[in-house]
N, C-alpha and C positions, 0 to 999 in steps of 0.2 A: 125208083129204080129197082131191080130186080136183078138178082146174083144166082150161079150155079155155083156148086162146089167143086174144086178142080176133083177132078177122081186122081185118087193117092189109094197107093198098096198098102195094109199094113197088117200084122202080126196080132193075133187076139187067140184068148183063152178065156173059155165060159171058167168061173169059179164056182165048184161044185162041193168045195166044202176038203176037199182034199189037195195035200201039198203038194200033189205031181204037178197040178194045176196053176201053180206057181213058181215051178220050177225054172221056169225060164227068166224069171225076173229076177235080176243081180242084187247083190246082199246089199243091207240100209235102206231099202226102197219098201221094204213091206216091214210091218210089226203090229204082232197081236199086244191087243192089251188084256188086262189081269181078267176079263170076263171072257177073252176069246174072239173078242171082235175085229178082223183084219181091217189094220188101215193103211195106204198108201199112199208114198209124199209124191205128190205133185205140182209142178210148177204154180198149182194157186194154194200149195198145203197140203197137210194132210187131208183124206180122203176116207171114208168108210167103204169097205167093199163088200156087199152083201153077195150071199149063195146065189147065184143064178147072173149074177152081174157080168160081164165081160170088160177082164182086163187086156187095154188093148196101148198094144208099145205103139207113139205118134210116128212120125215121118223125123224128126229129130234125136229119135232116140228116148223121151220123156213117155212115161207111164199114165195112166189115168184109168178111172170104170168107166164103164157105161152102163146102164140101165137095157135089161133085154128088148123090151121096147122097141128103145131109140135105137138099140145096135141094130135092129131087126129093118126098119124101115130105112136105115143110112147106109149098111153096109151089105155087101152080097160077095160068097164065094169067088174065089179067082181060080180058073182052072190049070194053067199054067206059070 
């Protein structure tokens, strides 16, 4: 069998290394540790979120990265 993914809207920020860039994401969800490496709890854990990655809020509310990549080839602009 063979699946499409519903198309769902959601809210994302490339992380480019600066904290405006996670501004949006509410306190306890993100924490650097002692070498500076951002991590973020999501529903399967904690997460590492490297420079260039996209943190993107789910259809529930729940956080997670994504890999430029993958956001690249799954997700496209919404113009309205």
């Amino acid at each position: 069998m063979r699946f499409r993914k519903k198309p769902v809207v959601v809210e994302a920020r490339q992380w480019t290394g600066c904290l405006d860039d996670v501004a949006h994401v509410p306190a306890g969800i993100l924490k650097f540790d002692t070498h500076g490496a951002l991590f973020i709890k999501t529903l399967e854990g904690a997460m590492v979120v490297n420079v260039d990655d996209w943190i993107i809020r789910g259809v529930k509310g729940e956080f997670y990265p994504c890999k430029p990549d993958i956001f690249e080839a799954t997700y496209e602009p919404v113009t309205s």
